[in-house]
C-alpha positions in Angstrom: 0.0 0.0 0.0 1.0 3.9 -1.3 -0.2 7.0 1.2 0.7 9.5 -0.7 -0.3 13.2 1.0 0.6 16.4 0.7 0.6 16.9 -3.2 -0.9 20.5 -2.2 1.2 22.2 0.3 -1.9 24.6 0.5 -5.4 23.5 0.0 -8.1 25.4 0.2 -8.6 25.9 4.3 -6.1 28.4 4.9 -2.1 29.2 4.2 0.0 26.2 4.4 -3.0 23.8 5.3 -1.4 20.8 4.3 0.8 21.0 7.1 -2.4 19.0 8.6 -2.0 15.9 6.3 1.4 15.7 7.4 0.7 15.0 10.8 -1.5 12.8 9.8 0.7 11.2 7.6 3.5 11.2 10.8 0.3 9.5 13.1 -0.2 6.9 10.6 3.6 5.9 10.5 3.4 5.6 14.4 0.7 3.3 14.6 1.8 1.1 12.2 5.0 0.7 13.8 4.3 -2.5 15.4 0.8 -2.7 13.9 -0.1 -6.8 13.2 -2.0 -5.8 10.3 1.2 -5.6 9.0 1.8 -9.0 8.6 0.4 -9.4 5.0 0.8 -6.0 3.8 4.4 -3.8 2.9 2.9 0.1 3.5 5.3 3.4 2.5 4.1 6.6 3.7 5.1 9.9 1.7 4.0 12.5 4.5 4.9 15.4 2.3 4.7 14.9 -1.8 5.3 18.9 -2.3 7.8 20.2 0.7 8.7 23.4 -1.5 5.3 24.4 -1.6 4.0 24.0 1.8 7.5 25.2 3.4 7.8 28.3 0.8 4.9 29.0 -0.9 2.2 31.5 -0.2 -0.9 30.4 -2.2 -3.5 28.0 -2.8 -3.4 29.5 -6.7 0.0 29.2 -7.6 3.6 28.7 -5.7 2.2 26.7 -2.3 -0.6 24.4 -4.2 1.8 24.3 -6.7 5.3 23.3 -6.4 8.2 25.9 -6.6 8.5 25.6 -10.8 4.2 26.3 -9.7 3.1 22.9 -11.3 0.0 21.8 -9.5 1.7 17.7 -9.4 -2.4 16.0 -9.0 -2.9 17.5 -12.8 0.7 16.5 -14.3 0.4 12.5 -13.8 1.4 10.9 -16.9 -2.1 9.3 -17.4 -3.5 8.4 -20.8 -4.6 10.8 -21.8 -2.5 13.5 -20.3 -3.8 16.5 -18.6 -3.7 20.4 -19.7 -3.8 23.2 -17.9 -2.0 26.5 -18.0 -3.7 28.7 -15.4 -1.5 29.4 -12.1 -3.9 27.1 -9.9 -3.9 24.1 -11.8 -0.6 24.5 -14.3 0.2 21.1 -15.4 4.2 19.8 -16.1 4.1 16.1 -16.5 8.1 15.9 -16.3 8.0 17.8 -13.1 10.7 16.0 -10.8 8.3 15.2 -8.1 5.6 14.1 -10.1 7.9 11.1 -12.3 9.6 10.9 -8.9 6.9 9.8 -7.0 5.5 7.5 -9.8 8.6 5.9 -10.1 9.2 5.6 -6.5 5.7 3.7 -7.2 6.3 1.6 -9.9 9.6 0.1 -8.7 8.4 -0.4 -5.5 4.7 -2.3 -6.0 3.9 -5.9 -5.7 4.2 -7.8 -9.2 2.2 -10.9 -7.6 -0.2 -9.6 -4.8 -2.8 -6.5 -4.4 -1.6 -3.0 -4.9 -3.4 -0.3 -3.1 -2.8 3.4 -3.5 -4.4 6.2 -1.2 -3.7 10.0 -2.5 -5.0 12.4 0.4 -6.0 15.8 0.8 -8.5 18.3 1.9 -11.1 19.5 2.5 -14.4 18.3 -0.4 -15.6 15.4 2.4 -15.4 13.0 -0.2 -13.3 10.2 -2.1 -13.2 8.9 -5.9 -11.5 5.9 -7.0 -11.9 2.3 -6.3 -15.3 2.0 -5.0 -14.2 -0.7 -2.2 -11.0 1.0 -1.1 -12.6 4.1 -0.7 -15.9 2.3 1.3 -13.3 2.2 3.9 -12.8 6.0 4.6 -16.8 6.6 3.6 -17.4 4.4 6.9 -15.1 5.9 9.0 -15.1 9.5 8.1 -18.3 10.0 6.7 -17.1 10.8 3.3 -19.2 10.7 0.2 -18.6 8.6 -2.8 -18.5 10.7 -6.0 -16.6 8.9 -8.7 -15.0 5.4 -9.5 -12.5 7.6 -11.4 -10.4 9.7 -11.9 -9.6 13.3 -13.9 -6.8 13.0 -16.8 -3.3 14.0 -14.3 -5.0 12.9 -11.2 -2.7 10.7 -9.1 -5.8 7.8 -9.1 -6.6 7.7 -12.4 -2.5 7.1 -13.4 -2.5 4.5 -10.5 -5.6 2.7 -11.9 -4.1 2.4 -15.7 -1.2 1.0 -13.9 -3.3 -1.7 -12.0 -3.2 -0.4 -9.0 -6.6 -0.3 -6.8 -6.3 3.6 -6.0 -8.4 6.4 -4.2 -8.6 10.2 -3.7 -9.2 10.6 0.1 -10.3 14.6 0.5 -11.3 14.9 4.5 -13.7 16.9 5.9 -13.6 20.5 5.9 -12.0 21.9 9.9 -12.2 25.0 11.0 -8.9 25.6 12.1 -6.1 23.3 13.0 -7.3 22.6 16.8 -10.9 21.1 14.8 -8.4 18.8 12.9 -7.5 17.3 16.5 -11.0 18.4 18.2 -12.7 15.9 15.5 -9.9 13.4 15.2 -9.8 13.2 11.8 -6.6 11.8 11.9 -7.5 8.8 13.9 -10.4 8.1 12.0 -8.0 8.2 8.9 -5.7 5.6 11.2 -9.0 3.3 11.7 -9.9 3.2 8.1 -6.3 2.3 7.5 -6.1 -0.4 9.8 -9.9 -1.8 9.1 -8.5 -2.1 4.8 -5.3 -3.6 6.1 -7.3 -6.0 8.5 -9.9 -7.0 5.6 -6.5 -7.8 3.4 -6.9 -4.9 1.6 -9.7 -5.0 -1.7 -12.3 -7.9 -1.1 -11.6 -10.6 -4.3 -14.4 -11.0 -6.7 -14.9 -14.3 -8.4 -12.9 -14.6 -11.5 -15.2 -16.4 -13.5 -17.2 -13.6 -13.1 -15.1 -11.7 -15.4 -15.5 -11.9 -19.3 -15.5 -10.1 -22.5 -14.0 -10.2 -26.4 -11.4 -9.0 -28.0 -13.1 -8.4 -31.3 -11.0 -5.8 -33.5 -7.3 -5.3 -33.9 -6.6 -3.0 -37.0 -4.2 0.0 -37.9 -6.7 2.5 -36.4 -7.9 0.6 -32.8 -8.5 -2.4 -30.5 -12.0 -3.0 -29.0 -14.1 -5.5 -27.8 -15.7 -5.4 -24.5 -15.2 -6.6 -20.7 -17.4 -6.7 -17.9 -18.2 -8.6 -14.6 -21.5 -10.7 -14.3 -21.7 -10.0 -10.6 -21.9 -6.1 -10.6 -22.8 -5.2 -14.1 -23.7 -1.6 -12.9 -20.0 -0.5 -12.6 -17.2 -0.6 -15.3 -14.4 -2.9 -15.0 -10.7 -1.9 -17.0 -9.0 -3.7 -19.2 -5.0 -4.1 -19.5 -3.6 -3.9 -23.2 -0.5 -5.3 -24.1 1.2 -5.2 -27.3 4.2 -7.2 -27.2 7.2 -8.2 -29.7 6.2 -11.3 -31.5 9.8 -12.6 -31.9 11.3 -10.7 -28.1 7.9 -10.9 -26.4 8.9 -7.7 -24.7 6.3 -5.1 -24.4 5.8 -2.1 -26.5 2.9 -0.6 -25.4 1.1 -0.8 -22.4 -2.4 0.4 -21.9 -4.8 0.5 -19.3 -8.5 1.6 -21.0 -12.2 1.7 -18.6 -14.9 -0.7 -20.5 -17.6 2.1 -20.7 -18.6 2.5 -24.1 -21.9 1.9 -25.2 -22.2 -1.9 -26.7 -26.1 -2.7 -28.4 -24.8 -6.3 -28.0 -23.4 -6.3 -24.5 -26.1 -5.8 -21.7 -26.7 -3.9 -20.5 -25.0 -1.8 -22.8 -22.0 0.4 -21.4 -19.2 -1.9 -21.6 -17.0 -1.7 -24.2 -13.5 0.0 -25.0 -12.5 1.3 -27.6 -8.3 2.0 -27.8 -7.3 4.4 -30.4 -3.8 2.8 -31.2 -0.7 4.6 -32.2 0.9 2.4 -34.3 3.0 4.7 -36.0 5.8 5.0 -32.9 6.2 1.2 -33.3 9.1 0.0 -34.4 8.4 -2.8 -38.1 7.8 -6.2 -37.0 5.3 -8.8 -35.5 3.4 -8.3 -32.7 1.0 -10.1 -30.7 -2.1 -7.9 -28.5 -3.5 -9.6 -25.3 -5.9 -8.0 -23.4 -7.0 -9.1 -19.6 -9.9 -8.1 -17.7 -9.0 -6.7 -14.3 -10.6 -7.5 -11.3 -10.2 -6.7 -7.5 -8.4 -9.7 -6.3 -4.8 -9.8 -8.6 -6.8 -13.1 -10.7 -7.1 -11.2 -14.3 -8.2 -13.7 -17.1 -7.4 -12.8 -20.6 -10.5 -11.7 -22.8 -11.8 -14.2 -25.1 -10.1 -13.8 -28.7 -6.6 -12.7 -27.4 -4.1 -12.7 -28.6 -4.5 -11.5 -31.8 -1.4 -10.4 -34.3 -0.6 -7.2 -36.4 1.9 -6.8 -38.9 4.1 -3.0 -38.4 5.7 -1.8 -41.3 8.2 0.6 -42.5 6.8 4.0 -43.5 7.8 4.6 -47.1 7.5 7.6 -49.2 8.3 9.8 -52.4 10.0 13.3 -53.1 8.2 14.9 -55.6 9.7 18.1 -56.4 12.9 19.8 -55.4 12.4 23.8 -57.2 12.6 27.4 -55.8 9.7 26.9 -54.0 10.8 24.3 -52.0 10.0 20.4 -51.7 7.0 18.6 -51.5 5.8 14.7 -52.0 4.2 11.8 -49.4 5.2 9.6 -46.7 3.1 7.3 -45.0 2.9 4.2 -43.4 0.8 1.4 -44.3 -0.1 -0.2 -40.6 -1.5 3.2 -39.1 -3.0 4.3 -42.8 -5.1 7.2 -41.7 -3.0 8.7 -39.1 0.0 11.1 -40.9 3.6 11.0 -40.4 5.9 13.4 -40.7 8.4 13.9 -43.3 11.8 15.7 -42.2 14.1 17.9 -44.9 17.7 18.5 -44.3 19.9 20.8 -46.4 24.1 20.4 -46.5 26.6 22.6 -47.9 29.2 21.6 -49.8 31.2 20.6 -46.8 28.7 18.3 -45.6 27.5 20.6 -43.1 23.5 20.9 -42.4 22.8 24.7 -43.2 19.2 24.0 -43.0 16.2 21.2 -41.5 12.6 21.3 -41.1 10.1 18.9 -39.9 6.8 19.2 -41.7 3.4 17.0 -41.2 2.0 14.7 -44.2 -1.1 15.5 -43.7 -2.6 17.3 -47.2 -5.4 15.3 -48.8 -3.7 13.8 -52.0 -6.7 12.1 -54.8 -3.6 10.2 -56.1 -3.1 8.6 -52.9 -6.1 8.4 -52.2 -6.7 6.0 -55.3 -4.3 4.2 -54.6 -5.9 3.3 -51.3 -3.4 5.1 -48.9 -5.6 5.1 -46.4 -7.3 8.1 -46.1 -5.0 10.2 -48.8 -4.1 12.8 -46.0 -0.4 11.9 -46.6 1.2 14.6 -48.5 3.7 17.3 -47.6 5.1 20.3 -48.8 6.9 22.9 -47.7 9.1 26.4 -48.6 12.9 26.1 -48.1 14.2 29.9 -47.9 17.3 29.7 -50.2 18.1 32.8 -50.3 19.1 32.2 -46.5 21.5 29.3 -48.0 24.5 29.1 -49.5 25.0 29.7 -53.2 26.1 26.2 -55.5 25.7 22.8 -55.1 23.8 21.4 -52.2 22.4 18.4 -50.9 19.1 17.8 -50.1 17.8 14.5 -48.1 14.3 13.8 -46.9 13.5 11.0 -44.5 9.9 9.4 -43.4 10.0 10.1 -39.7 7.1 8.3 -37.8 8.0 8.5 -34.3 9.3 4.9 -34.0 13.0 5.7 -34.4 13.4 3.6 -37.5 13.2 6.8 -39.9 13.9 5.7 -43.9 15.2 7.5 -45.9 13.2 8.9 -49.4 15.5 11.6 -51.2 19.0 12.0 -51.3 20.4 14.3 -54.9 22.6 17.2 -55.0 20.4 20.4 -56.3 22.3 23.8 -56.9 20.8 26.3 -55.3 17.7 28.1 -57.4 17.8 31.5 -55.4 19.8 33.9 -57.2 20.2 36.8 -54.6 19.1 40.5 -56.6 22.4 42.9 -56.6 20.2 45.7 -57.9 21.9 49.0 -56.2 17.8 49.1 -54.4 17.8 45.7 -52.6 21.7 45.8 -52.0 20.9 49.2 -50.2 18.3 47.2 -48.3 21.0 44.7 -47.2 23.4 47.3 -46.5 20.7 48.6 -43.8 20.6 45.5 -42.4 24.5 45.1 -42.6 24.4 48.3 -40.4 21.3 47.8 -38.4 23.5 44.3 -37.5 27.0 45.6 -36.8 25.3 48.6 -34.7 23.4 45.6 -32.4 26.7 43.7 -32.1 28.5 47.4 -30.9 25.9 48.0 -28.4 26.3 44.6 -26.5 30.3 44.9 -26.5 30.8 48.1 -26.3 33.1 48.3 -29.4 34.5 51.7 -30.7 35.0 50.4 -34.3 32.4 52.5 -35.7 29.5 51.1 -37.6 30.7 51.7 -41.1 33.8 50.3 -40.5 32.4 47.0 -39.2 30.3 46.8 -42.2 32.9 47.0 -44.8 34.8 44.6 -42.9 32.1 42.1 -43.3 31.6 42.8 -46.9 35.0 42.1 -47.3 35.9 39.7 -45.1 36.8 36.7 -47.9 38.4 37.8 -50.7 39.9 40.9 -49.4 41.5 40.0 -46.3 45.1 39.2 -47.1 47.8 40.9 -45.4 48.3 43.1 -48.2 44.7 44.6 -47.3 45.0 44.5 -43.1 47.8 46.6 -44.0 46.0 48.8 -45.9 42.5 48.9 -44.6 43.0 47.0 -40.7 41.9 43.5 -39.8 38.7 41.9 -40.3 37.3 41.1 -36.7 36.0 37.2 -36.7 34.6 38.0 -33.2 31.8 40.5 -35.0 31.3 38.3 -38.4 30.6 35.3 -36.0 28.2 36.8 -33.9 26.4 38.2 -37.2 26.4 34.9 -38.8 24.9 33.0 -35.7 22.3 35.6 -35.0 19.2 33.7 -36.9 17.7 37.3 -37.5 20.7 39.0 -39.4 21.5 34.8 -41.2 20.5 36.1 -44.6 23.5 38.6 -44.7 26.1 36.1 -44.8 24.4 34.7 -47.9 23.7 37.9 -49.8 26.9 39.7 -48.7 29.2 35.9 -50.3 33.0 35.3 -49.8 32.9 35.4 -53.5 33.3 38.4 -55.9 29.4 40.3 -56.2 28.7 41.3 -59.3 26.2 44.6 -59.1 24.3 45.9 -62.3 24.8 49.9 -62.7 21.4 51.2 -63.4 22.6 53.5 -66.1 24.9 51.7 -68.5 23.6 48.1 -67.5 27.9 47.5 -66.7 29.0 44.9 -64.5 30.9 46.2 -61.1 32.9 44.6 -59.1 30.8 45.6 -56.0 32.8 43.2 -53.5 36.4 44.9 -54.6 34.6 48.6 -54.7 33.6 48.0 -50.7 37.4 46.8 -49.9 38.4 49.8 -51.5 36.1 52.0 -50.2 37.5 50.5 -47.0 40.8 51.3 -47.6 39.3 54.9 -48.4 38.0 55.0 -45.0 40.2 53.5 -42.6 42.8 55.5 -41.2 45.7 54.1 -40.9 47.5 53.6 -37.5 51.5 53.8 -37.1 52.8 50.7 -38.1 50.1 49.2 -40.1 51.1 49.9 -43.3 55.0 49.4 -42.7 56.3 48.9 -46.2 55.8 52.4 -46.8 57.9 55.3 -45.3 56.0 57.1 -42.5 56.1 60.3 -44.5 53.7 58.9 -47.5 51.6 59.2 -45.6 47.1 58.3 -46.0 46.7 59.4 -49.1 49.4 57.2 -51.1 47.7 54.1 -49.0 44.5 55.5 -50.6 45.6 55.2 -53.9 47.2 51.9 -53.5 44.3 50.2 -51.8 42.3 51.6 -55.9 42.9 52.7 -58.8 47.0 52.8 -58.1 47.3 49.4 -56.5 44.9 48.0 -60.1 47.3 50.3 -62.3 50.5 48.8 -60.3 49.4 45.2 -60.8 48.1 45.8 -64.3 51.8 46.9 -65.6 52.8 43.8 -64.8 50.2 42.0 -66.5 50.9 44.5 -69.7 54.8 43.1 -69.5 53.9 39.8 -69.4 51.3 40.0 -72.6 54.2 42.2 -74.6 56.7 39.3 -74.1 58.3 42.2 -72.0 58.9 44.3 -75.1 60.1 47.8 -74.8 58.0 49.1 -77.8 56.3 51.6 -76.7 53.2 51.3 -79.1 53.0 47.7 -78.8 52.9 48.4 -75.3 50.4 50.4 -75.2 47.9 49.1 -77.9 47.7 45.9 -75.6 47.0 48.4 -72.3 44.1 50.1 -74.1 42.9 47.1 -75.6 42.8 45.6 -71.8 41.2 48.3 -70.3 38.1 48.3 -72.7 37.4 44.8 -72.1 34.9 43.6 -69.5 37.2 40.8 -68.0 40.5 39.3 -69.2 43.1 41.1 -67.5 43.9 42.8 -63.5 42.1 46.3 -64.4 39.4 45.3 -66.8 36.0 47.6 -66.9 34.3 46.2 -63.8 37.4 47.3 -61.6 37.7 50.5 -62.8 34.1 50.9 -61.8 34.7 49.7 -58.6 38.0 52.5 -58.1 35.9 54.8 -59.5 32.7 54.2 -57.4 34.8 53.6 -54.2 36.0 57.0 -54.5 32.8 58.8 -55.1 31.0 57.1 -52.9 33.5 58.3 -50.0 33.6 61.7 -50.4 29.8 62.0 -50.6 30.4 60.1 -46.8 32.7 62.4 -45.7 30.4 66.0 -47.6 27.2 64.7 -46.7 27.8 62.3 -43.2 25.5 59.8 -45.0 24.6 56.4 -43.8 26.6 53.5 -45.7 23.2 52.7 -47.3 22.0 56.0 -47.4 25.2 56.9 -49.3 25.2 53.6 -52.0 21.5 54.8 -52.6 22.3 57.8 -53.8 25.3 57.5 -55.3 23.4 54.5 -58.0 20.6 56.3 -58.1 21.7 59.3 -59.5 25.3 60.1 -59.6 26.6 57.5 -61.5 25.7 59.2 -64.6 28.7 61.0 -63.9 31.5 58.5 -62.4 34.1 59.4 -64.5 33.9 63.2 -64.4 33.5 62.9 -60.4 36.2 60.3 -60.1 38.9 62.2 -62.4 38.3 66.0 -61.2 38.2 64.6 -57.5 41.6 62.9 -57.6 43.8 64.2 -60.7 42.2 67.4 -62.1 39.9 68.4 -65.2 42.5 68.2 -67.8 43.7 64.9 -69.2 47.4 66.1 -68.5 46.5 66.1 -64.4 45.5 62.0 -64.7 48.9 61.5 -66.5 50.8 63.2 -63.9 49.2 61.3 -61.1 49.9 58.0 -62.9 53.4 58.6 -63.2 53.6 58.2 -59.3 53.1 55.1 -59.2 54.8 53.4 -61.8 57.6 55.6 -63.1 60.4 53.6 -62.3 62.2 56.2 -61.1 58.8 57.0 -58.5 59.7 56.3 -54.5 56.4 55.1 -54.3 56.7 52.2 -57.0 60.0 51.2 -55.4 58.4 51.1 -52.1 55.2 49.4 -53.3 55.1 45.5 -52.5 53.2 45.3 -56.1 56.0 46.9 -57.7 58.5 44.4 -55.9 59.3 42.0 -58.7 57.9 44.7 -61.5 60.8 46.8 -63.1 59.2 48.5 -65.8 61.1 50.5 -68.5 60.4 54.2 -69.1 58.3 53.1 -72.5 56.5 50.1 -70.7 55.5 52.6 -68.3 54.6 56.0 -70.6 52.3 53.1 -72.1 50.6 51.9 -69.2 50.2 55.6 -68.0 48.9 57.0 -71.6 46.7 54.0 -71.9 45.3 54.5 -68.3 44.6 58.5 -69.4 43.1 57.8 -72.6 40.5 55.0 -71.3 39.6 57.7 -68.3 39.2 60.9 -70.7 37.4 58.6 -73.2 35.0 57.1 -70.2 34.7 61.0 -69.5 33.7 62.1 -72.7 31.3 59.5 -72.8 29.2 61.3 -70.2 
């Protein structure tokens, strides 16, 4: 026998009431101490279920009913089916600690061969519910009224009773005050009853041939039949399920159902049960369903029919489409054929790592499947996949039939390149640049970082292809600590996807050209960082900003692109041939280190900064403008803001940089293994002039 009291460290009689079934709980414990009753009988006495709430709490609506987390432990049993409740009264938390405590304490420690009895008491309704004989005990002796054979889904009782144990809800009359608990000795009356069960051997046997009942139906959605006892056909008896391994015989499902359903064939009429089976978190094989009626005495005979046999399978399923919308297809499984699965989508880069997963429920009505006689047809799935929030390229995709069971099959495995293709219009990359700053801005506020904003931004932007030590020189380190937080922050995810470690490619609005937009940010960068002592230290400290400026552009393209020019001419020193290769280079869109969509990004990277440092624009705010209007004019803005109006002024800032008798192009790092001749050079500068004036002129 269980006593189980205290659940509610404060009832309803006033603050910390339960403090009363405790001492009657310590009573009990003292009187059985030597009790002879005894003999046949093994008791355990909880005295206080909820100690938290009665020693700490402060209400009989929350924290003191309830236990500290304020689950109220007689709604949270795991009974079938489980409770819910979310008010602060009766909040329900079936994996409380005390409440799988206690039934574990329970089930561990109950008789496998003789009667069970379990007693859950509190205060203060004057009546019990349960087993009818169990509670006739404390009805006699306390005057209690009878109100249910059951009990309410999370009530102690009712999990006791689907576990075959013979259990009652003892609630004691309503005292006054605590001196009416001992002026009406309620807790010796409790003790009486106690003893009087334990005397009597507990719950009186009823005759086992009394017993009977069918087990008619085992199919993929139930098993029923019916169960009841000749002698009192007025009450409802319970039947014990069991659904065991064919091959293991162990069990893998247990159920515990009341025979109260109407039956036209049974009289007089309320005795069946009907057991809505799960059969999708069974594992495939054979397996063999016996069902007992249960009686008071520990005798249960197995109901006519039983066992019967059911075949589990494996669900199975289809992917029918993989496209820009997402994925979508069936699963199902044949042995639960009306009840849906779910099928679950993963998504892995091209290192194998999962970028992306979703669950989604098989439950849209499909006339195909339907047809086909899959059960109901409610077995098809589909479901978005927001790509643009994956990584560009190949993927993989793989889809599995998930029923619950833990043996998931799979039903997809391909590689599919990804369908997004992000927009690098100048008006959605503004958008992301908002974000970009809107992100970096968040990460500043919670570190207290005096990078500024912008800054951050164009270190992000930048961060893969444009992070060598040639640019930390020139435009400071990238910091991982701020692109990892970005990156793992699910609301700022789509950034890292838009904003690639590969070159971007953005469409100018005007001429329709293609700009390097990843290598105009680096620049621009380079534009905006200011150099600290040290950083830049293959350069003499009187060069200072401005020649880093350069070299992080236009310069840096026009150093490296000499080289290429030498390379092309065989390292001629005709000057014409020299140049007619140059000019040809720098009209093409690609082909060569300073092709068109580089001088677009100099160009822009320029602009763009001193609007930033005329107008203290936003980055976004700035890029907006800038390719919304003032591109027209890049090459007028870009050659009168560095060089000059005339053509002569671009010439003479050229020859800075890769004259070979220039400081600066000995000093440069791109100039190291680059010794250019005074015609390879004159070419390279002319060529340079003429492709700027011409872009000019164009405008």
């Amino acid at each position: 026998m269980f006593g189980v009291f205290e659940q509610h460290g404060f009832e309803d009689g006033w603050a910390a009431d339960g403090v009363e079934l405790v001492k009657i709980a310590n009573s009990l414990i003292a009187n059985l101490n030597g009790n002879g009753n005894l003999s046949k009988w093994t008791v355990y006495v909880i005295p206080s279920a909820n100690p938290d709430g009665l020693l700490s709490g402060y209400t009989n609506n929350g924290f003191g009913r309830c236990t500290a987390a304020w689950v109220d432990m007689n709604r949270s049993h795991n009974t079938n089916p489980l409770a819910y409740y979310t008010d602060d009264r009766n909040r329900t938390n079936n994996n409380a600690p005390e409440v799988v405590s206690l039934e574990n304490f329970v089930s561990q420690h109950k008789s496998g061969a003789g009667q069970n009895v379990l007693l859950d008491v509190h205060g203060w309704e004057n009546s019990t519910l349960g087993d009818p004989t169990v509670s006739s005990y404390f009805d006699n002796a306390l005057g209690l009224n009878h109100v249910s054979n059951g009990g309410s889904d999370g009530y102690l009782i009712k999990w006791g009773m689907q576990n075959g144990i013979n259990s009652t809800l003892v609630e004691l009359p309503l005292p006054a005050n605590p001196q009416d608990v001992i002026n009406r000795n309620l807790s010796g009356e409790f003790i009486s009853a106690v003893n009087n069960l334990l005397a009597n051997t507990g719950v009186p046997a009823s005759s086992t041939s009394a017993l009977e009942g069918w087990l008619d139906v085992v199919d993929g959605d139930r098993i029923a039949g019916w169960a009841r006892d000749r002698d009192n056909l007025a009450d409802s008896i319970w039947v014990h399920i069991y659904i065991r391994n064919r091959n293991t015989q162990e069990i893998a499902r247990f159920a515990a159902v009341l025979a109260n359903c109407y039956r036209g064939d049974v009289a007089p009429g309320s005795h069946g049960f009907n057991y809505a089976v799960d059969w999708r978190t069974i594992p495939p094989g054979e397996y063999q369903i016996e069902t007992y009626a249960i009686g008071q005495n520990g005798n249960n005979p197995p109901l006519s029919g039983t066992p019967k046999y059911y075949t589990v399978n494996a669900s199975n399923g289809c992917v029918d489409y993989v496209d820009s919308s997402g994925v979508g297809g069936w699963v199902w499984k044949s042995s639960a054929p009306n009840l849906p699965i779910e099928a679950h989508v993963y998504v892995y880069d091209s290192n194998g790592t999962q970028v992306y997963g979703v669950p989604v429920t098989a439950n849209q009505y499909r006339s195909d499947l339907a047809s086909l006689k899959y059960g109901n047809g409610y077995h098809g799935f589909s479901t978005s996949i927001p790509w643009d929030y994956l990584p560009q390229g190949e993927l993989k995709v793989v889809a599995y039939a998930v029923d619950g069971s833990g043996s998931n099959v799979q039903i997809y495995n391909m590689q599919k390149g990804n369908p997004y293709r992000p927009d690098y219009s100048y008006t959605t990359m503004g958008h992301y640049l908002s974000k970009l700053t809107d992100a970096v801005n968040h990460y500043k506020s919670i570190t207290g970082k005096e990078t500024s904003a912008l800054e951050f931004a164009l270190q992000y932007i930048r961060r893969g292809v444009y992070n060598d030590s040639r640019w930390v020189q020139a435009a400071g380190p990238v910091s991982n600590e701020m692109i990892s937080y970005i990156n793992s922050n699910s609301t700022y995810k789509d950034l890292q996807y838009y904003f690639t470690n590969d070159p971007i490619v953005l469409t100018d609005s005007f001429t329709g050209a293609q700009i390097d937009a990843t290598h105009m940010f680096a620049t621009l960068h380079v534009l905006v960082h200011d150099t600290v002592p040290g950083e830049a230290s293959w350069l003499p400290a009187t060069f200072g900003e401005p020649i880093i400026d350069d070299l992080g552009g236009w310069a840096g393209d026009l150093e490296t692109f000499q080289q290429d020019v030498i390379r092309r001419s065989g390292n001629s020193d005709d000057y014409q041939y020299n140049y007619n290769i140059a000019i040809l280079l720098l009209r093409q869109d690609e082909g060569s280190s300073f092709s068109m969509p580089d001088l677009y990004a100099d160009a822009d990277a320029l602009n763009i900064n001193t609007d930033l440092n005329q107008f203290n624009n936003s980055l976004s705010d700035a890029f907006l403008n800038y390719y919304g209007a003032k591109a027209k004019k890049r090459y007028t803005s870009f050659t009168e803001k560095r060089f000059g109006s005339n053509r002569e002024d671009i010439l003479i800032g050229a020859m800075d940089y890769v004259m070979p008798t220039s400081l600066i192009a000995q000093y440069s790092p791109l100039m190291k293994d680059c010794h250019p001749t005074s015609n390879q050079a004159n070419a390279v500068i002319q060529a340079f002039a003429d492709r700027c004036w011409e872009l000019k002129s164009y405008e």
